[in-house]
mmCIF file of the N, C-alpha and C atoms, coordinates in Angstrom:
data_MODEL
# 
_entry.id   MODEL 
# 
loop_
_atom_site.group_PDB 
_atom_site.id 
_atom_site.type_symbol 
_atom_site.label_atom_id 
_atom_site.label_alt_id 
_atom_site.label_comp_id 
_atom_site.label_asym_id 
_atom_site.label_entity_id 
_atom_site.label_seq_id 
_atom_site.pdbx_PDB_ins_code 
_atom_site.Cartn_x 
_atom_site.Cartn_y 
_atom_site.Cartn_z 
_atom_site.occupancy 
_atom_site.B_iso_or_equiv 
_atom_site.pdbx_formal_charge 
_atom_site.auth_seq_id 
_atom_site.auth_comp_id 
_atom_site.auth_asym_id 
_atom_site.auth_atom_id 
_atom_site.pdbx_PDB_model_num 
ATOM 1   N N  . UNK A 1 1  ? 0.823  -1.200 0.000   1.00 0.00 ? 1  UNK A N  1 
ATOM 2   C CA . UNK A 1 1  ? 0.000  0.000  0.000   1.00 0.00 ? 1  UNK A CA 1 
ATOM 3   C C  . UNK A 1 1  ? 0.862  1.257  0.000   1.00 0.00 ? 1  UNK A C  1 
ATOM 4   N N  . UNK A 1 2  ? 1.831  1.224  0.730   1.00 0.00 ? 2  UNK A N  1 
ATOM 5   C CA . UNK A 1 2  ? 3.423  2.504  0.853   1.00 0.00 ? 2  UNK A CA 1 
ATOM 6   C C  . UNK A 1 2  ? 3.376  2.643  -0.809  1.00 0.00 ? 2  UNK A C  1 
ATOM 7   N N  . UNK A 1 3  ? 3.909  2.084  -1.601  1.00 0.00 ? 3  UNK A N  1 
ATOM 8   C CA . UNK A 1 3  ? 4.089  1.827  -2.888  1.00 0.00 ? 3  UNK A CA 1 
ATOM 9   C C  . UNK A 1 3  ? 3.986  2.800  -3.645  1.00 0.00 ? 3  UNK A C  1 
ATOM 10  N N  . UNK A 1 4  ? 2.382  2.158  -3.544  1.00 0.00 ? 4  UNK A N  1 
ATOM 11  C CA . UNK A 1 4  ? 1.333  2.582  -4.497  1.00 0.00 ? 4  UNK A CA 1 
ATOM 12  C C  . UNK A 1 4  ? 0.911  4.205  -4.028  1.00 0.00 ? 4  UNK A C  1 
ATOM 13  N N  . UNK A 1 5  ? 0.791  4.835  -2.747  1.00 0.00 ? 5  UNK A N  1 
ATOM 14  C CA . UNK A 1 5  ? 0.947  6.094  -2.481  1.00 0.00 ? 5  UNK A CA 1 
ATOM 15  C C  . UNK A 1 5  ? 1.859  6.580  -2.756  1.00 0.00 ? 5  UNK A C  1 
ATOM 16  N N  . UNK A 1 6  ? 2.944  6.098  -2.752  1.00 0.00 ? 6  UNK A N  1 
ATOM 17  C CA . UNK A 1 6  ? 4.488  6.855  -3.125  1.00 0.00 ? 6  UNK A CA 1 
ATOM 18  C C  . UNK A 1 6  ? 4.410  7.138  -4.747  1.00 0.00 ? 6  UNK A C  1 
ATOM 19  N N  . UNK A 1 7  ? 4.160  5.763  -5.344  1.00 0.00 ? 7  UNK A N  1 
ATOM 20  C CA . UNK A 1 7  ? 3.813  6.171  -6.839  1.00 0.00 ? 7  UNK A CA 1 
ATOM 21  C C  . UNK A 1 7  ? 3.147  6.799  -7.457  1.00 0.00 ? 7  UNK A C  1 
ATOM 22  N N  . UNK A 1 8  ? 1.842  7.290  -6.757  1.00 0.00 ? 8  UNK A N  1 
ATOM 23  C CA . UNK A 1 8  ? 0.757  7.853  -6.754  1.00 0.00 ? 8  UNK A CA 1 
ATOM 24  C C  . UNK A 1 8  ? 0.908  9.672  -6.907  1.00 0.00 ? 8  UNK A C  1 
ATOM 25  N N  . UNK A 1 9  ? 2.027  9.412  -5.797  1.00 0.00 ? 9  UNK A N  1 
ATOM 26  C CA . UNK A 1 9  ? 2.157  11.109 -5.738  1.00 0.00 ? 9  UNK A CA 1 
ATOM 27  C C  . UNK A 1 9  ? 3.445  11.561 -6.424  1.00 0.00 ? 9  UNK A C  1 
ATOM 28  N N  . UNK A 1 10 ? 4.326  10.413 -6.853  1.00 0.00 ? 10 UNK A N  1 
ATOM 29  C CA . UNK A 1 10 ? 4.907  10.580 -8.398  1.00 0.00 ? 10 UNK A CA 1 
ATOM 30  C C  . UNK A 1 10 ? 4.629  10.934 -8.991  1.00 0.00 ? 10 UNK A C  1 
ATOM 31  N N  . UNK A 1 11 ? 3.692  10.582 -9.408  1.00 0.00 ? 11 UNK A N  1 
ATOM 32  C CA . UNK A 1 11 ? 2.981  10.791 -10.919 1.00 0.00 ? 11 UNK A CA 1 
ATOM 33  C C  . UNK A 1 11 ? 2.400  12.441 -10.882 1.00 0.00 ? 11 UNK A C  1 
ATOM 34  N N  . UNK A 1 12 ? 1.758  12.869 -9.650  1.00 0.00 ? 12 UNK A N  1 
ATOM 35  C CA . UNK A 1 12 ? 1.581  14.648 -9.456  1.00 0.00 ? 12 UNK A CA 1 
ATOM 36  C C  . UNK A 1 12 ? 3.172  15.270 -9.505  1.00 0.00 ? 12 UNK A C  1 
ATOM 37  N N  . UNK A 1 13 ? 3.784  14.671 -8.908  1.00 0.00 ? 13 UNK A N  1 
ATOM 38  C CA . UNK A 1 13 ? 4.599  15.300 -8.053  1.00 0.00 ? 13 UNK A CA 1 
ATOM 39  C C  . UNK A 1 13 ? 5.830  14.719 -7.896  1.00 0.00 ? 13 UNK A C  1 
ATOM 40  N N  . UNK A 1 14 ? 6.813  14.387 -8.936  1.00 0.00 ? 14 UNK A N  1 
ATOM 41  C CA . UNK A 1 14 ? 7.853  13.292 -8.734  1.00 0.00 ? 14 UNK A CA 1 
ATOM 42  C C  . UNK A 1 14 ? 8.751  13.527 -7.777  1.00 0.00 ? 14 UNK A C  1 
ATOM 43  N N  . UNK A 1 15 ? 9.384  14.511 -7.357  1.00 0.00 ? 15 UNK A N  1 
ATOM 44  C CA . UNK A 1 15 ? 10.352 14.596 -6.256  1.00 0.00 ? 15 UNK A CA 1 
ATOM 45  C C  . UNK A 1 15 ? 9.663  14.350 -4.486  1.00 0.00 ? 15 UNK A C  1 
ATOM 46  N N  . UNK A 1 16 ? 8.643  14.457 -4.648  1.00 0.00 ? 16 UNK A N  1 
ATOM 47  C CA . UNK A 1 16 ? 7.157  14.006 -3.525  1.00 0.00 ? 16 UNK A CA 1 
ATOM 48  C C  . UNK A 1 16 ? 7.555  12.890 -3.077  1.00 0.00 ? 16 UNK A C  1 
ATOM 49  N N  . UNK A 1 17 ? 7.437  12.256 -4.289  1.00 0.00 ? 17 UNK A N  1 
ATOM 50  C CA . UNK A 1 17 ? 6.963  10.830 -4.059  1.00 0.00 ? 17 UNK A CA 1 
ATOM 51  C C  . UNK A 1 17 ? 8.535  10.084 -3.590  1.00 0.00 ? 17 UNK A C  1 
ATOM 52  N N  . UNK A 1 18 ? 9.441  10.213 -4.061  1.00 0.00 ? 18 UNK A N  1 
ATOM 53  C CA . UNK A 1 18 ? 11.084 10.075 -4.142  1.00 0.00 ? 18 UNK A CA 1 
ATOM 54  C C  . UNK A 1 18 ? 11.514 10.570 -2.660  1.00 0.00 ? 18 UNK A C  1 
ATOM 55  N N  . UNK A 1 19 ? 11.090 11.355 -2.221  1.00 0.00 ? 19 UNK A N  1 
ATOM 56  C CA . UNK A 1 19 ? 11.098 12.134 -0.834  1.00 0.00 ? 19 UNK A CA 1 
ATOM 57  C C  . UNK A 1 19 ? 10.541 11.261 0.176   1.00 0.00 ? 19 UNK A C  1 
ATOM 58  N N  . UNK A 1 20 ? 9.665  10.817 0.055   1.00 0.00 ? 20 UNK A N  1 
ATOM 59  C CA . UNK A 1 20 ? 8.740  10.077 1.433   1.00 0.00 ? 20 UNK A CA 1 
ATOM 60  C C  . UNK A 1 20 ? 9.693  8.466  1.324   1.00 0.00 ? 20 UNK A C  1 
ATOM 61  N N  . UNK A 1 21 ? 10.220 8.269  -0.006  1.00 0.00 ? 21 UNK A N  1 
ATOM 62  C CA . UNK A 1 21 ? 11.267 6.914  0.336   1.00 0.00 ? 21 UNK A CA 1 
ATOM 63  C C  . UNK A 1 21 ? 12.184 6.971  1.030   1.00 0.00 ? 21 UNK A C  1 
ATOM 64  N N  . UNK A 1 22 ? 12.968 7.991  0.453   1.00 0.00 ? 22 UNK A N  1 
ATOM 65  C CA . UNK A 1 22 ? 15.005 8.020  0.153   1.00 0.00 ? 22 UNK A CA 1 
ATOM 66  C C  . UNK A 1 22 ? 14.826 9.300  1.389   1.00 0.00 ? 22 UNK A C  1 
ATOM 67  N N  . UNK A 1 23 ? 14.540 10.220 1.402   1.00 0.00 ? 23 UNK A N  1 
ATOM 68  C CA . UNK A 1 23 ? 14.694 11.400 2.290   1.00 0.00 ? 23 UNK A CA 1 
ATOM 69  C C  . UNK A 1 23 ? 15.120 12.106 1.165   1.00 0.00 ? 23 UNK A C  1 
ATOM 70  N N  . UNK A 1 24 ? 15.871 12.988 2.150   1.00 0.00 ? 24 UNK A N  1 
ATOM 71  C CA . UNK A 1 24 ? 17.030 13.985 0.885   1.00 0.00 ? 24 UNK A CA 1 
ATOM 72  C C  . UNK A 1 24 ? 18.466 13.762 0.577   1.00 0.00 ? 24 UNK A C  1 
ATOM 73  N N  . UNK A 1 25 ? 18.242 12.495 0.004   1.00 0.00 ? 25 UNK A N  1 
ATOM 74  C CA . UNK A 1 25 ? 19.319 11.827 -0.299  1.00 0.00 ? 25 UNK A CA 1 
ATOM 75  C C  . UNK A 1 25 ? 19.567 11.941 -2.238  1.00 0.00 ? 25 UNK A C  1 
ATOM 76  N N  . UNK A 1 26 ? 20.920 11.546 -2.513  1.00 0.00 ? 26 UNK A N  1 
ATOM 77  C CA . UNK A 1 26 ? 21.247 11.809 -4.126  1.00 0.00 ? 26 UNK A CA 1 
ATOM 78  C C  . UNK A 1 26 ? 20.109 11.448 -5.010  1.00 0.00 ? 26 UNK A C  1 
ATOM 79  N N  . UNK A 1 27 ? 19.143 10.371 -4.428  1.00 0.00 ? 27 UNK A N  1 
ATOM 80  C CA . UNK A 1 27 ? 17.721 9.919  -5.013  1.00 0.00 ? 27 UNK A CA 1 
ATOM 81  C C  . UNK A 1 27 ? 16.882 11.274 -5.449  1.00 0.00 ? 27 UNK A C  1 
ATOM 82  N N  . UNK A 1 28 ? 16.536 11.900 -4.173  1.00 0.00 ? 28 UNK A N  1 
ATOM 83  C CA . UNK A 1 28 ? 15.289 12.937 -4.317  1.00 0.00 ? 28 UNK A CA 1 
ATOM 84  C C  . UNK A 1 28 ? 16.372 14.236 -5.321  1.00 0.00 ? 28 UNK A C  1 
ATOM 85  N N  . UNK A 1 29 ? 17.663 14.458 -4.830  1.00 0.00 ? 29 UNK A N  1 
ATOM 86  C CA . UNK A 1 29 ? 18.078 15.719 -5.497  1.00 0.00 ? 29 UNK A CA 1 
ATOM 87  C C  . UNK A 1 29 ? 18.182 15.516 -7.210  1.00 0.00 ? 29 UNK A C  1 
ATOM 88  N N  . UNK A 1 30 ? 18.628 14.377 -7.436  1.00 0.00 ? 30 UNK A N  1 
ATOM 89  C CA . UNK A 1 30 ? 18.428 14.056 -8.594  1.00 0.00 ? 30 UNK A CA 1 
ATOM 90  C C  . UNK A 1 30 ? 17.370 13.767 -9.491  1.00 0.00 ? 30 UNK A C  1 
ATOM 91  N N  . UNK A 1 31 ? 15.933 13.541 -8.698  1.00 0.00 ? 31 UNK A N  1 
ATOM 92  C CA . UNK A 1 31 ? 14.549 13.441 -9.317  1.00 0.00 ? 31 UNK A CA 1 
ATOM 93  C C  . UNK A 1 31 ? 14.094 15.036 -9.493  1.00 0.00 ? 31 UNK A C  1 
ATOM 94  N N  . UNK A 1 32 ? 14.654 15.400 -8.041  1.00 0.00 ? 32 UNK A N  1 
ATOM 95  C CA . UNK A 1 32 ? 14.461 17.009 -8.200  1.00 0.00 ? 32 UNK A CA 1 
ATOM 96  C C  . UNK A 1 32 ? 14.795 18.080 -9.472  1.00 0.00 ? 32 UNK A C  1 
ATOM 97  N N  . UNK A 1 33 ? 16.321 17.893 -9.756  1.00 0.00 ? 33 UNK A N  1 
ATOM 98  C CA . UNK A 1 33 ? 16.901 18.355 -10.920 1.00 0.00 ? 33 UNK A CA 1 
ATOM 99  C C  . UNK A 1 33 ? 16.335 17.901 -12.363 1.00 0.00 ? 33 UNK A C  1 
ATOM 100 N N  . UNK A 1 34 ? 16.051 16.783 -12.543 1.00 0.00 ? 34 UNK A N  1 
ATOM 101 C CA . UNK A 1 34 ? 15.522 15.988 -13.387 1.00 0.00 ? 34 UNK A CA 1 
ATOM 102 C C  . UNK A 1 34 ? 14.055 16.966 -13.735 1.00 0.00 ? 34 UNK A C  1 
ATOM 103 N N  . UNK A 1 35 ? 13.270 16.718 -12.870 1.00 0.00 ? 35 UNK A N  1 
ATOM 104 C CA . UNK A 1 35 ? 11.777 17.331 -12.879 1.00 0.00 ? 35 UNK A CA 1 
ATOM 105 C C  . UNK A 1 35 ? 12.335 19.241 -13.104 1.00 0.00 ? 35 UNK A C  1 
ATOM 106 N N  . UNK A 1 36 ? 12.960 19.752 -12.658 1.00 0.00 ? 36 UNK A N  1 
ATOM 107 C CA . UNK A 1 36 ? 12.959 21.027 -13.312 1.00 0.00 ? 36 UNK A CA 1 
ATOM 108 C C  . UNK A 1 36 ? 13.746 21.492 -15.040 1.00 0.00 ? 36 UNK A C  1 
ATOM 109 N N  . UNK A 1 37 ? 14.169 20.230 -15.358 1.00 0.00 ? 37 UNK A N  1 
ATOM 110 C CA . UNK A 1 37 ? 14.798 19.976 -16.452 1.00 0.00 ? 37 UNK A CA 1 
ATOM 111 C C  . UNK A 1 37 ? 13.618 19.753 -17.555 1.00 0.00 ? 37 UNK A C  1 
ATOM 112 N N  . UNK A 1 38 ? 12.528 19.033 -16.835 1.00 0.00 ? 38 UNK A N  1 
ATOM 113 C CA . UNK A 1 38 ? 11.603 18.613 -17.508 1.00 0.00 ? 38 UNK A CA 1 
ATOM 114 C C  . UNK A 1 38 ? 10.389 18.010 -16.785 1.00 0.00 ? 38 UNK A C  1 
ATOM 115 N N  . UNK A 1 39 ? 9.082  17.819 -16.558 1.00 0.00 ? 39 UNK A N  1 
ATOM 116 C CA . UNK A 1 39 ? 8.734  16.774 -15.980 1.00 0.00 ? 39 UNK A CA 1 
ATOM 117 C C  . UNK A 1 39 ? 9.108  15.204 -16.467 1.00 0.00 ? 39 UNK A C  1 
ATOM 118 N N  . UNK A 1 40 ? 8.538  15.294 -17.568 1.00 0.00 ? 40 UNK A N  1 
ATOM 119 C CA . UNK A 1 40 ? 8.455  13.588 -17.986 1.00 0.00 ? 40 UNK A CA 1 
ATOM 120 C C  . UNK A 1 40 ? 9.970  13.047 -17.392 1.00 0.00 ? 40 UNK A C  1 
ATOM 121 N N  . UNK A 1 41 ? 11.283 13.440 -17.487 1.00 0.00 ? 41 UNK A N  1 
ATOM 122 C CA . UNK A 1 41 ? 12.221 13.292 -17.424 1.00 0.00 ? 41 UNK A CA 1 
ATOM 123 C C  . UNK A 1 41 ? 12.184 12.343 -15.703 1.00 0.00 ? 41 UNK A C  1 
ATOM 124 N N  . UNK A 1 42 ? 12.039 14.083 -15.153 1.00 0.00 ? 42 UNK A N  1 
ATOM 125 C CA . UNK A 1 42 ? 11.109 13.525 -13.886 1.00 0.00 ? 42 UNK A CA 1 
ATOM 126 C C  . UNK A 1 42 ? 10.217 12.149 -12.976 1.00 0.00 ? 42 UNK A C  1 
ATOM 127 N N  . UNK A 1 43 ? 9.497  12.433 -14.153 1.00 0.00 ? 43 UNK A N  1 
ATOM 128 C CA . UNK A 1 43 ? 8.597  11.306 -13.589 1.00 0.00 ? 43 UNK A CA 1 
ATOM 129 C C  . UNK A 1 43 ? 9.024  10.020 -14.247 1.00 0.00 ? 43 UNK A C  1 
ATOM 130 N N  . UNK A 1 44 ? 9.526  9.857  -15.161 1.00 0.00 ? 44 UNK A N  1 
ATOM 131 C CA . UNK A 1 44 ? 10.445 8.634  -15.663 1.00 0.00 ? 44 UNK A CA 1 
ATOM 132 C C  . UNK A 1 44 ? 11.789 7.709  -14.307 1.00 0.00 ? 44 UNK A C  1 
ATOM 133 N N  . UNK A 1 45 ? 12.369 8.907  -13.536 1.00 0.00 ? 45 UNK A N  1 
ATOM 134 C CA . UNK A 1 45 ? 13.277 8.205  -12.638 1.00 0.00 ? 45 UNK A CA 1 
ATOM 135 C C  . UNK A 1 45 ? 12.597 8.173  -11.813 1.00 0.00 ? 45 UNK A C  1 
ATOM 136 N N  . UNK A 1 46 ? 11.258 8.848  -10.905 1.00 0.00 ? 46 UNK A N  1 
ATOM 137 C CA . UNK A 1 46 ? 10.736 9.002  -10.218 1.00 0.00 ? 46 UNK A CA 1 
ATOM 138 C C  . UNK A 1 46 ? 10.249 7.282  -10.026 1.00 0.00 ? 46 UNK A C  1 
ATOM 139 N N  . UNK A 1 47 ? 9.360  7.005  -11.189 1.00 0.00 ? 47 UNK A N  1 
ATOM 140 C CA . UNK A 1 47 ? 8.531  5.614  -11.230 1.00 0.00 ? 47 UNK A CA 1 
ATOM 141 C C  . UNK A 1 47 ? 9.809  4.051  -11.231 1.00 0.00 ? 47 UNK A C  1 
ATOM 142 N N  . UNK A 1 48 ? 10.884 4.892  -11.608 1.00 0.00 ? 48 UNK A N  1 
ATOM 143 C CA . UNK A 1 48 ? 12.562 3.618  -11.385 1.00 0.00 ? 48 UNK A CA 1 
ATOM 144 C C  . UNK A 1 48 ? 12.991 3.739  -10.377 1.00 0.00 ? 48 UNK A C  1 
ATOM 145 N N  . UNK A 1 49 ? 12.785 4.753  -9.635  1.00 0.00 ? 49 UNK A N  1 
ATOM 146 C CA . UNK A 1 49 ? 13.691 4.936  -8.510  1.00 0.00 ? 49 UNK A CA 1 
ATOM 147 C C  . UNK A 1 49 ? 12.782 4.057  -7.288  1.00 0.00 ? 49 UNK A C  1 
ATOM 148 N N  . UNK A 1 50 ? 11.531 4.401  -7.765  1.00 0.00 ? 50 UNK A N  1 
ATOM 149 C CA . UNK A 1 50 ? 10.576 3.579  -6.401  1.00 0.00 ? 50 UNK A CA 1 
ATOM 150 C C  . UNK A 1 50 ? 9.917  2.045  -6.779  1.00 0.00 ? 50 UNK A C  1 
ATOM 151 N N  . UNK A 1 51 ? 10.510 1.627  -8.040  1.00 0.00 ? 51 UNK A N  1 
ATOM 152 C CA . UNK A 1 51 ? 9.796  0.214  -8.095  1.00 0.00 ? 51 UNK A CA 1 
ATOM 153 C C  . UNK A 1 51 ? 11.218 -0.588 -8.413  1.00 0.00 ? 51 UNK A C  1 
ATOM 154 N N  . UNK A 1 52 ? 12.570 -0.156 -8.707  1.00 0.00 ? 52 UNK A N  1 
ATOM 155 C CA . UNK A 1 52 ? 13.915 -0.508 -8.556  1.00 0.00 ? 52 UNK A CA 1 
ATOM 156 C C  . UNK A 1 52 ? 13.569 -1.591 -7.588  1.00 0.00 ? 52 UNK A C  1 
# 
């Protein structure tokens, strides 16, 4: 059920969702950078980083 909320608020919100896993670790800063680069970019490591 964690998961699927985490993925959930990926998909709004990719550094969100990357955040409630990893903290603020190279995970979230890098989904972070990613998503202001682009979303899709974003939400592409966002949905790898949490089902990895």
């Amino acid at each position: 059920m964690r998961t699927f909320i985490e993925i959930l608020l990926a998909v709004f919100i990719p550094p969100l969702g990357v955040f409630l896993r990893f903290g603020c670790g190279l995970e979230f800063w890098l989904c972070l950078l990613l998503t202001f680069l682009g979303f899709v970019p974003g939400l592409i490591y966002a949905i790898y980083a949490l089902t990895k």
